[in-house]
C-alpha positions as a Python dict, from the first residue, in 0.01 Angstrom:
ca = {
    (1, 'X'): (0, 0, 0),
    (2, 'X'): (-340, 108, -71),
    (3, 'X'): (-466, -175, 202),
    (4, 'X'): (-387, -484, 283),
    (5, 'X'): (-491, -680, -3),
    (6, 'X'): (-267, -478, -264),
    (7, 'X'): (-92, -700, -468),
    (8, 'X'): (301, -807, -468),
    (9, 'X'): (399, -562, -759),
    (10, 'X'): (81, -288, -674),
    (11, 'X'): (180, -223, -339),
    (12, 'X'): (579, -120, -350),
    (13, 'X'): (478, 66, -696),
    (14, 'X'): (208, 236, -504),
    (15, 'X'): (461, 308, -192),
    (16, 'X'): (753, 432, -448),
    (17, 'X'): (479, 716, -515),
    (18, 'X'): (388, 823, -177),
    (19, 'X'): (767, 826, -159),
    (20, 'X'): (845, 1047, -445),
    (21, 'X'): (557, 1246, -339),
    (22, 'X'): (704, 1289, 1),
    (23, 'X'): (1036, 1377, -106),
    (24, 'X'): (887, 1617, -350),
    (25, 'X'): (704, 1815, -113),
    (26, 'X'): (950, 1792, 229),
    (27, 'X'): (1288, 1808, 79),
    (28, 'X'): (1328, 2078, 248),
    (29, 'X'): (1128, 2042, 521),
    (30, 'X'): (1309, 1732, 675),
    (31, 'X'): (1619, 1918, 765),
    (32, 'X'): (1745, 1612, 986),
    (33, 'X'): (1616, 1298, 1097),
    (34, 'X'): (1407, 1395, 1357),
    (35, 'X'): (1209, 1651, 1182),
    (36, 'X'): (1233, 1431, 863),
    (37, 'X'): (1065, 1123, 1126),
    (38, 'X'): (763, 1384, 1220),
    (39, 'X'): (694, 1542, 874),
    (40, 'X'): (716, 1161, 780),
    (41, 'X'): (443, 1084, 1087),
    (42, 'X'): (246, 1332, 982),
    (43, 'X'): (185, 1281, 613),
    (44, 'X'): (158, 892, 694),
    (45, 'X'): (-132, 1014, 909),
    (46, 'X'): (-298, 1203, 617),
    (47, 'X'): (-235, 953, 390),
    (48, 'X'): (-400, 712, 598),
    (49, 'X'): (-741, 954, 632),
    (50, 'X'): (-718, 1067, 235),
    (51, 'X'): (-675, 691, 96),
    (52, 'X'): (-774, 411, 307),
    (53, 'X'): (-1090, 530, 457),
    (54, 'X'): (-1148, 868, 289),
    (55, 'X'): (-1210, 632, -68),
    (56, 'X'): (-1423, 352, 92),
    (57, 'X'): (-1649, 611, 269),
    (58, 'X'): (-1690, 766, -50),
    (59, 'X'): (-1799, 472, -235),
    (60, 'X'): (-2036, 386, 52),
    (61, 'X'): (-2203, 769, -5),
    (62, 'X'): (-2074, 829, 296),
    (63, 'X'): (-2223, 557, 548),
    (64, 'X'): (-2083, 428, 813),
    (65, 'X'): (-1761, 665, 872),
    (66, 'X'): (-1683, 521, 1201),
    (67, 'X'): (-1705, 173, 1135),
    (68, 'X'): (-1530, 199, 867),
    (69, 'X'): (-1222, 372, 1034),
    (70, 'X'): (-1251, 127, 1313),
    (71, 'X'): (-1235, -150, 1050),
    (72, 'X'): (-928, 14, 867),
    (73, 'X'): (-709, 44, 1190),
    (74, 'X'): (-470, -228, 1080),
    (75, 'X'): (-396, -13, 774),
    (76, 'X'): (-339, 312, 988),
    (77, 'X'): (-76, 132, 1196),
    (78, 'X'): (127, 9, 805),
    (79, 'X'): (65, 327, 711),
    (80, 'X'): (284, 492, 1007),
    (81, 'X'): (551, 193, 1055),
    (82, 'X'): (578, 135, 693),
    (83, 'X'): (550, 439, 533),
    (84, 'X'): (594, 743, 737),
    (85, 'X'): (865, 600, 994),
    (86, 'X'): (1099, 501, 726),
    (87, 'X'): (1023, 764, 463),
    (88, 'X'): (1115, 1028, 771),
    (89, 'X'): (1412, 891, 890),
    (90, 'X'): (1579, 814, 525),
    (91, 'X'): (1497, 1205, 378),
    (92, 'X'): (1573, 1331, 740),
    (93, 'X'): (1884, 1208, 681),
    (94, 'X'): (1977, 1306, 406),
    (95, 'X'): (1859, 1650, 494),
    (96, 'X'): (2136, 1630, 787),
    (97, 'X'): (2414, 1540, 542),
    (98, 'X'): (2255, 1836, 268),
    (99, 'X'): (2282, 2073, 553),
    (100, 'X'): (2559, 1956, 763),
    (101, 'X'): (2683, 2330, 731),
    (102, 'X'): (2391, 2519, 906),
    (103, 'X'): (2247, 2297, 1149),
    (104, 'X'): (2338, 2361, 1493),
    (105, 'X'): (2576, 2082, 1600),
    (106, 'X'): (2384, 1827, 1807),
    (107, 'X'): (2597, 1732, 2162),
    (108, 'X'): (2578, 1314, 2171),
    (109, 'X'): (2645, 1296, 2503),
    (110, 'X'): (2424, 1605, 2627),
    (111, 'X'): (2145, 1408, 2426),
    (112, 'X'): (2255, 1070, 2521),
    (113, 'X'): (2325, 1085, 2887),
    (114, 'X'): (2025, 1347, 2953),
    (115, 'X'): (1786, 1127, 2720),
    (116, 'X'): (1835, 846, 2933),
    (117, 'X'): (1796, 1031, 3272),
    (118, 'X'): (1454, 1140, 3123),
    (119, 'X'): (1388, 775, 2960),
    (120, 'X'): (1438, 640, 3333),
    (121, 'X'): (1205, 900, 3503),
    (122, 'X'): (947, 834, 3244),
    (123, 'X'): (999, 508, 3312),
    (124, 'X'): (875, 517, 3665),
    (125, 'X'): (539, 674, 3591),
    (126, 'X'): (480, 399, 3333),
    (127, 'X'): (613, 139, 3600),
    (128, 'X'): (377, 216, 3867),
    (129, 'X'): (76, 114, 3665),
    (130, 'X'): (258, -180, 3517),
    (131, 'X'): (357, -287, 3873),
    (132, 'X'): (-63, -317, 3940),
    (133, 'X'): (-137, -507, 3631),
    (134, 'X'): (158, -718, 3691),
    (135, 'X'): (294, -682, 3382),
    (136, 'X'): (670, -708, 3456),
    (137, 'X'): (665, -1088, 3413),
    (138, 'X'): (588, -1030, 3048),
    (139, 'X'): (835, -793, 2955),
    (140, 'X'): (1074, -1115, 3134),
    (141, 'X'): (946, -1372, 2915),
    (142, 'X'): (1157, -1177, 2649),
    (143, 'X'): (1443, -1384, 2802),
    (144, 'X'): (1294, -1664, 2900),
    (145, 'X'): (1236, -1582, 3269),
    (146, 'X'): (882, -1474, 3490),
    (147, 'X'): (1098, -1288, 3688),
    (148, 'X'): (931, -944, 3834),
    (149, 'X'): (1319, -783, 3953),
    (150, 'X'): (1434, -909, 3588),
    (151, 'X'): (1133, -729, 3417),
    (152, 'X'): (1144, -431, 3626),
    (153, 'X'): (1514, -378, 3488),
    (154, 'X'): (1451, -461, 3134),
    (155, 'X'): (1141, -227, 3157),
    (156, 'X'): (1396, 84, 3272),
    (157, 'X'): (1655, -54, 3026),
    (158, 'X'): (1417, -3, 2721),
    (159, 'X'): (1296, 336, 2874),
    (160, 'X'): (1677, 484, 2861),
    (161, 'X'): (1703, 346, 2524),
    (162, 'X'): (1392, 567, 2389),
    (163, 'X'): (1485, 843, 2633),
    (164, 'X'): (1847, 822, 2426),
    (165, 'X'): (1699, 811, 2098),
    (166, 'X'): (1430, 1080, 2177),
    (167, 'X'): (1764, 1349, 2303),
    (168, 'X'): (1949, 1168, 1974),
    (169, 'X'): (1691, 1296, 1708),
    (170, 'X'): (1525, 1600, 1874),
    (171, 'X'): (1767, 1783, 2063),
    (172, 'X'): (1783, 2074, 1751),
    (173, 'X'): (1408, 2123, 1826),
    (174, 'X'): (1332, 2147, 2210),
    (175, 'X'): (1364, 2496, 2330),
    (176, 'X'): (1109, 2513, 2546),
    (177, 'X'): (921, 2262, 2839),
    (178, 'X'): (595, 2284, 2689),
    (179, 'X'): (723, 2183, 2339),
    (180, 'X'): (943, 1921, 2474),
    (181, 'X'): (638, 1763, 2653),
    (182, 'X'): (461, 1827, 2311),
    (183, 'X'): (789, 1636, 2094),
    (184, 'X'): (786, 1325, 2410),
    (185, 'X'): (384, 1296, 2321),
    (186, 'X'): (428, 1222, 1974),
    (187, 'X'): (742, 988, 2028),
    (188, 'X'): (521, 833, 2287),
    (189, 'X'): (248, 762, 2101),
    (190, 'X'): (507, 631, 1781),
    (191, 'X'): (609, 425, 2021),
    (192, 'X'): (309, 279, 2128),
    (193, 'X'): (253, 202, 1767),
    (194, 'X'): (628, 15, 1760),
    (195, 'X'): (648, -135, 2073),
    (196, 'X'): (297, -296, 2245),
    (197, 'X'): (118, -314, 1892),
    (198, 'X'): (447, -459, 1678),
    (199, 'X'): (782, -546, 1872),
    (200, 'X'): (588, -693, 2157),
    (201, 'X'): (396, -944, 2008),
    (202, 'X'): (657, -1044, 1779),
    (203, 'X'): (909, -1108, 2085),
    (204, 'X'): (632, -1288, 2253),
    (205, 'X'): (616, -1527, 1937),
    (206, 'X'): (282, -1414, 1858),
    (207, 'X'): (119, -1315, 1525),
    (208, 'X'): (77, -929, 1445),
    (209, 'X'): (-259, -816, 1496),
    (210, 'X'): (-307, -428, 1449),
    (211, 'X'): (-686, -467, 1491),
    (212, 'X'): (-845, -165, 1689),
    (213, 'X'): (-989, -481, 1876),
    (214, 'X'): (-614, -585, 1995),
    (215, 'X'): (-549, -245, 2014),
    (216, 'X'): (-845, -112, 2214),
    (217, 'X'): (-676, -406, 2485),
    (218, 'X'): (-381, -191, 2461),
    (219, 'X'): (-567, 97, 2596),
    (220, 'X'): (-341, 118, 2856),
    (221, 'X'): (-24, 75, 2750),
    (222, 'X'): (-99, 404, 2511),
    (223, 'X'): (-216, 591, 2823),
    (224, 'X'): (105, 449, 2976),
    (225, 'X'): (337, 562, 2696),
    (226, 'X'): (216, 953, 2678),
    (227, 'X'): (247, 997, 3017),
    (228, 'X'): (593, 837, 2970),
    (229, 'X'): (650, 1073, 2642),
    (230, 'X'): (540, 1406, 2864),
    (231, 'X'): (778, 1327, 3138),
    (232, 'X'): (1096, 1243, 2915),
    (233, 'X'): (985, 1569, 2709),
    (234, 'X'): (1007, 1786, 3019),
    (235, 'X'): (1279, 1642, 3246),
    (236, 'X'): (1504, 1626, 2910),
    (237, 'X'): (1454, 1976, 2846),
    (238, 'X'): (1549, 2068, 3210),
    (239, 'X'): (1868, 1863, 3243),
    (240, 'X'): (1923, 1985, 2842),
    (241, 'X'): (1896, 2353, 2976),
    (242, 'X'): (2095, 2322, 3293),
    (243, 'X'): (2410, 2157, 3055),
    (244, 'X'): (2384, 2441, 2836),
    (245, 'X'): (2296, 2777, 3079),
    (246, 'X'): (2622, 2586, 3303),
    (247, 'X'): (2873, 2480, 3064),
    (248, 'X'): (2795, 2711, 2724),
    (249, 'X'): (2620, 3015, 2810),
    (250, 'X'): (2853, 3159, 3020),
    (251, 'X'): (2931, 3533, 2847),
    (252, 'X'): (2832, 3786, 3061),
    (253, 'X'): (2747, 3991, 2763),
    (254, 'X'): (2443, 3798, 2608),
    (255, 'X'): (2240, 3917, 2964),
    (256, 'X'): (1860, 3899, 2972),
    (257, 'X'): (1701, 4257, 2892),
    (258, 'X'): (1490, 4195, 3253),
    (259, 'X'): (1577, 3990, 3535),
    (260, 'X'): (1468, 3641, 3551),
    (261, 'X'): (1241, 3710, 3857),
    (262, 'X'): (1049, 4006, 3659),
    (263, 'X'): (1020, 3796, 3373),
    (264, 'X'): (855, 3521, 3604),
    (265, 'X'): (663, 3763, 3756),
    (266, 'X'): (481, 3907, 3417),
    (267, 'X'): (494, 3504, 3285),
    (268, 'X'): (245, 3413, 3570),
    (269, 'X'): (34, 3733, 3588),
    (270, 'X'): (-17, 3655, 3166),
    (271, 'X'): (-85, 3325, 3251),
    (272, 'X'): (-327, 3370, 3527),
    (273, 'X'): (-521, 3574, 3315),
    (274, 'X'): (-581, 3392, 2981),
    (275, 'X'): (-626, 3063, 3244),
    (276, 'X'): (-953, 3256, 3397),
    (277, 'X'): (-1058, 3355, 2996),
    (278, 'X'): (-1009, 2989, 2897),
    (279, 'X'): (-1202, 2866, 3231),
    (280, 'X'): (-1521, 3098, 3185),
    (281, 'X'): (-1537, 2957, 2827),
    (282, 'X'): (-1520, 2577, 2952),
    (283, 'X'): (-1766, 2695, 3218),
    (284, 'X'): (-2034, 2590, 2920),
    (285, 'X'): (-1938, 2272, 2921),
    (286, 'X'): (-1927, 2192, 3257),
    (287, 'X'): (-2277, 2320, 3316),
    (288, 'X'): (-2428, 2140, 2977),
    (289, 'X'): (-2241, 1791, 3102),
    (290, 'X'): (-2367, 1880, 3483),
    (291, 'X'): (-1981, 1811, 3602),
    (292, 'X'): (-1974, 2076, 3885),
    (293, 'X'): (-2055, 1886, 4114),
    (294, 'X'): (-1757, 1575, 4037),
    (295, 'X'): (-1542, 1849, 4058),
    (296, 'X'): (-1658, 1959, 4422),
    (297, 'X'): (-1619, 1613, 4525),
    (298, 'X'): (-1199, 1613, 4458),
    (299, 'X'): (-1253, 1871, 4749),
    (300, 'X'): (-1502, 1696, 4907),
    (301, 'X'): (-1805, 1904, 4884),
    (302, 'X'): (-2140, 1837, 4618),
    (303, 'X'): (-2171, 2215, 4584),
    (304, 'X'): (-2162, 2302, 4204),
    (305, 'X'): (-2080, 2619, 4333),
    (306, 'X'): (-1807, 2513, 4545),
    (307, 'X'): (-1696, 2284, 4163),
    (308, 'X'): (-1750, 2611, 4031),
    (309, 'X'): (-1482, 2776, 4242),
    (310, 'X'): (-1218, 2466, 4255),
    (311, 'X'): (-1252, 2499, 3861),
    (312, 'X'): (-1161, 2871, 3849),
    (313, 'X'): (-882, 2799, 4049),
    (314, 'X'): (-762, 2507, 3825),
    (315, 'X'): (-823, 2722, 3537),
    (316, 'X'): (-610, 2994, 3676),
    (317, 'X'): (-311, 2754, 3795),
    (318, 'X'): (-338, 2589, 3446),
    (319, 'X'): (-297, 2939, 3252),
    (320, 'X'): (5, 3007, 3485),
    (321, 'X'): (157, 2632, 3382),
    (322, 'X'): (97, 2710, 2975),
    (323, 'X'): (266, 3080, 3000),
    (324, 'X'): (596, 2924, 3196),
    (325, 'X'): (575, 2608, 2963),
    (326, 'X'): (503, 2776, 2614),
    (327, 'X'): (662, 3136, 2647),
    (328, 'X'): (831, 3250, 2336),
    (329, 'X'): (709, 2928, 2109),
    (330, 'X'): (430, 3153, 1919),
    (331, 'X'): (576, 3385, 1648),
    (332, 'X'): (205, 3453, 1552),
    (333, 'X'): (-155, 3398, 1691),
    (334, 'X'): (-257, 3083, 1471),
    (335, 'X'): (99, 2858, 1587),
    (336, 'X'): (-18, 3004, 1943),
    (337, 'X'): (-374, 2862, 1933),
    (338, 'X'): (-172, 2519, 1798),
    (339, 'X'): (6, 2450, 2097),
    (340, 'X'): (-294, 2622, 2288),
    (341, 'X'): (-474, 2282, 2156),
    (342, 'X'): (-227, 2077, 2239),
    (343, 'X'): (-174, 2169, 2579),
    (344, 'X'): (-512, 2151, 2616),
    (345, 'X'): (-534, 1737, 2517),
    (346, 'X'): (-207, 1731, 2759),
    (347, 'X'): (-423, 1816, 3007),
    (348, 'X'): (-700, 1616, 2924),
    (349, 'X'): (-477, 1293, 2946),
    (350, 'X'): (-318, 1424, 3280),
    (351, 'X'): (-616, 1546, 3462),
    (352, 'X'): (-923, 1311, 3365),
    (353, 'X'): (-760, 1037, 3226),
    (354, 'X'): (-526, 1006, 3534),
    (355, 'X'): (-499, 1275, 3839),
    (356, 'X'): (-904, 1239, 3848),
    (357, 'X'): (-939, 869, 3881),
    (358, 'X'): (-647, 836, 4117),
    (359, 'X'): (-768, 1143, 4342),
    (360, 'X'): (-1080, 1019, 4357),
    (361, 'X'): (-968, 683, 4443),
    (362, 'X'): (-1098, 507, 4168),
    (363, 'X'): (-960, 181, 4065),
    (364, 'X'): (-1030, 204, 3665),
    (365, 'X'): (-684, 385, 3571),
    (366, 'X'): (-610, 419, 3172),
    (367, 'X'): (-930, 186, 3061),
    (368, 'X'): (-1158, 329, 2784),
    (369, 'X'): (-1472, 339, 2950),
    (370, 'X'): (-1297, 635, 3115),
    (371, 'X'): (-1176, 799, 2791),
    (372, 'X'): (-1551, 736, 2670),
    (373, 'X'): (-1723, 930, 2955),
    (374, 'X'): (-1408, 1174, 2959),
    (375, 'X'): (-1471, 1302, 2574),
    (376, 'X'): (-1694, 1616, 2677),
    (377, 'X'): (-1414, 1699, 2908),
    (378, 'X'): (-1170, 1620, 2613),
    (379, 'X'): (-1391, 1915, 2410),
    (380, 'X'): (-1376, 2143, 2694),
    (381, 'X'): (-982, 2126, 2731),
    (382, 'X'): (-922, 2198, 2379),
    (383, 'X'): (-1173, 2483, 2384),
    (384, 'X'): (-979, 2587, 2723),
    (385, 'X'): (-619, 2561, 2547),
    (386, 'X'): (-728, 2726, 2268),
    (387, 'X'): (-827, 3067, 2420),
    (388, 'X'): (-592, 3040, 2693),
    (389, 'X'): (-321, 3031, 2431),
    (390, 'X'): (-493, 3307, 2225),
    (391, 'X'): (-506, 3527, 2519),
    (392, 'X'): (-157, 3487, 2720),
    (393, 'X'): (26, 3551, 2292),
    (394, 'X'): (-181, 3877, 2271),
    (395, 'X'): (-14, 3967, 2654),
    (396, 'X'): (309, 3831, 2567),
    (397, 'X'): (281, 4003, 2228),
    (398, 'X'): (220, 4407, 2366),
    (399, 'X'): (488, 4356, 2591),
    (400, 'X'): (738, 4214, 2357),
    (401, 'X'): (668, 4484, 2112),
    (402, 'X'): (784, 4704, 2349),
    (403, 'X'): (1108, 4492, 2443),
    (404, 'X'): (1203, 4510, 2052),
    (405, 'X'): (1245, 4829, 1996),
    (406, 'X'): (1600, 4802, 2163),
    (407, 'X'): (1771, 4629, 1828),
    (408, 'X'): (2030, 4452, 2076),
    (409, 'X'): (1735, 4286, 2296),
    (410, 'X'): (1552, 4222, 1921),
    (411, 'X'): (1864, 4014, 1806),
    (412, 'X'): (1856, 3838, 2098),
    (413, 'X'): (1470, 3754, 2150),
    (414, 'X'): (1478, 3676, 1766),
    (415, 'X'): (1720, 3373, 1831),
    (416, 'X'): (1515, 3271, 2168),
    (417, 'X'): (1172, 3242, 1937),
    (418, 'X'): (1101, 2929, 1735),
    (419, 'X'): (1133, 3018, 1367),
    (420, 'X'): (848, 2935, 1119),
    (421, 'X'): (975, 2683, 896),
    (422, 'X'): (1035, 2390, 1204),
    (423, 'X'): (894, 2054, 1235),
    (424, 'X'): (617, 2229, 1461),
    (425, 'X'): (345, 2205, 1194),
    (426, 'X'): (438, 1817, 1180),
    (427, 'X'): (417, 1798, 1544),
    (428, 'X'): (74, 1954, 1571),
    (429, 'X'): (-88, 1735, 1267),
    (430, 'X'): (55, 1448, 1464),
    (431, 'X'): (-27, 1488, 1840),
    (432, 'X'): (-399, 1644, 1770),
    (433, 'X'): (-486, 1391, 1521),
    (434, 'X'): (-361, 1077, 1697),
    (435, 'X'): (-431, 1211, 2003),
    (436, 'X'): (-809, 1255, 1946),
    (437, 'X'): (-848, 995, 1679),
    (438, 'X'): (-724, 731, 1885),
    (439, 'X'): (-929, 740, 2244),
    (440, 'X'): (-1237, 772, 1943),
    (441, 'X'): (-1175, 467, 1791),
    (442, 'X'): (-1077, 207, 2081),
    (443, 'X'): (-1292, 347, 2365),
}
């Protein structure tokens, strides 16, 4: 629908052409249903910023962009439940049926059993601030009960369920941690869009209200459900790599051309190195935004000097992080600066947004007047991903150059890399968009 007052018969004409459009330009893009769900994500999103607000801010000559994005909020959250969700799924589908002959085959109990594990550990994180805004008796009021023991379980129960569903659709696509945290961020924020702002209210027996309003309440609760999306991302892809390097790769033959400790060892000199590039770079906007000296204080000095140091070192730690999360995602320099960017708003909503307040033992966890005063830092990490990413590929890159000229190590480093033509693209528009966009608009 073009907004919310299209008509009966304008509105499903309208959404049969998105539709048509979508299958015309992703059939072959939406090679199963959990790409098919983030290409569908993804062009929702752009849909949303070409049509809804894109038209009205150019019949206003361009006044008033914010406002008027704030004001068409309701129609962001239809666009992504209505359009892209099922749109996705359906052509993702039948992209799994159309090429049920080369896709790898997908292990339902690898994905269920270690989707759940992750959905549970997720869980916790997201408990421990739901525990302090005593939020358990809600989720019991689902079955009639105030019950904190009954809400804690049904609180874990629906984490498996998404942790399931998450190792369900994307197990084809997680090949490294960092990506996998990158995949559990978007999930987590679709979810966020399903569950608090749609299936919550309605099981409540309340009225849907996607105003940025109700949703700016629900500040929290989207905090609450990346952090929940990063951990199931990362401990699904560890308990997905332990089933596999135990119980499939066990011929001797298919050996690494260097020794897991070597590789480790070059991994973390890499990283340490494009860290300290990306640092000096953010070093501009720590000194523009004077926040030297709230960095000395998480070590308990005022110095800026002494913030300028702790920073370095966080910079440096950070690089190693990226290099062990992201090696071998980047075929080429622009996907590298992608998840560069990505990383970086990771670690804007793990550092400020939580590690900071709770270090500094503030009591204001996930509320938007600390996104609001956060958003130079949010500049600063994506200008800190960006080149850290840009440096460690061009490292990575001269030594893998010189690992390929062996054509039986090529083969083999070929099949470890991500290939072009993945959801990644999808996944980037996604997690960058909504995850900038929506600490903008509620904050």
């Amino acid at each position: 629908m073009f907004a919310v007052h299209a008509s009966i018969v304008f509105g499903p004409l309208l959404g049969a052409v998105y539709g048509v459009l979508f299958a015309l330009v992703f059939w072959n893009r939406a090679q199963d249903p959990g790409s098919g769900l983030l290409w569908g994500l993804a062009y929702a999103f752009l849909l949303w910023l070409a049509v809804v607000p894109g038209a009205q801010v150019i019949a206003a000559n361009l006044s008033s962009t914010f406002q008027t994005r704030r004001d068409n909020f309701p129609e962001l959250v239809g666009y992504i439940l209505c359009f892209g969700m099922p749109l996705g799924l359906v052509l993702g589908a039948f992209g799994g049926r159309r090429n049920r002959a080369t896709l790898a085959a997908v292990s339902l109990p690898r994905a269920i059993i270690g989707g759940a594990l992750a959905g549970i550990a997720g869980g916790w994180v997201f408990g421990r601030w739901m525990e302090q805004v005593n939020f358990y008796s809600v989720i019991a009021s689902f079955v009639g009960s105030t019950s904190n023991i009954l809400g804690n379980a049904l609180h874990y129960l629906f984490a498996a369920v998404i942790g399931a569903s998450f190792g369900v659709l994307f197990q084809r696509d997680l090949r490294g941690y960092g990506s996998s945290m990158t995949w559990g961020m978007a999930y987590g924020i679709f979810w966020w869009f399903l569950g608090p702002l749609t299936i919550l209210p309605l099981l409540l027996g309340k009225p849907l209200d996607w105003s940025y309003i109700h949703a700016s309440a629900e500040f929290g609760p989207l905090i609450g459900n990346i952090m929940t999306g990063l951990i199931i991302g990362l401990f699904y892809s560890v308990v997905d790599r332990l089933c596999v390097r135990f119980l499939t790769e066990s011929d001797p033959i298919h050996r690494e051309p260097e020794g897991p400790g070597l590789r480790f060892i070059r991994t973390v000199q890499w990283g340490g190195a494009a860290g300290l590039a990306g640092g000096l770079l953010y070093v501009l906007v720590l000194v523009s935004t004077g926040s030297l000296g709230e960095i000395a204080a998480i070590v308990g000095g005022t110095s800026p000097a002494l913030g300028l140091a702790v920073h370095l070192c966080i910079s440096v730690l950070l690089g190693v992080s990226y290099g062990l999360l992201f090696q071998r995602e980047a075929p080429n320099l622009a996907s590298g600066i992608a998840w560069g960017l990505v990383y970086g708003l990771m670690g804007w909503y793990i550092g400020p947004l939580t590690l900071f307040p709770i270090t500094l033992g503030s009591s204001s966890l996930w509320v938007p007047a600390v996104a609001e005063a956060q958003f130079p830092a949010m500049i600063g990490h994506l200008i800190y991903g960006a080149v850290a990413a840009a440096a460690f590929w061009l490292l990575e890159r001269r030594h893998n150059q010189w690992l390929l000229l062996d054509p039986r190590v090529a083969a083999r480093e070929e099949r470890l890399r991500r290939p072009v033509g993945t959801a990644a693209p999808a996944l980037w528009l996604f997690v960058l968009g909504m995850g900038v966009l929506l600490p903008i608009l509620l904050a």
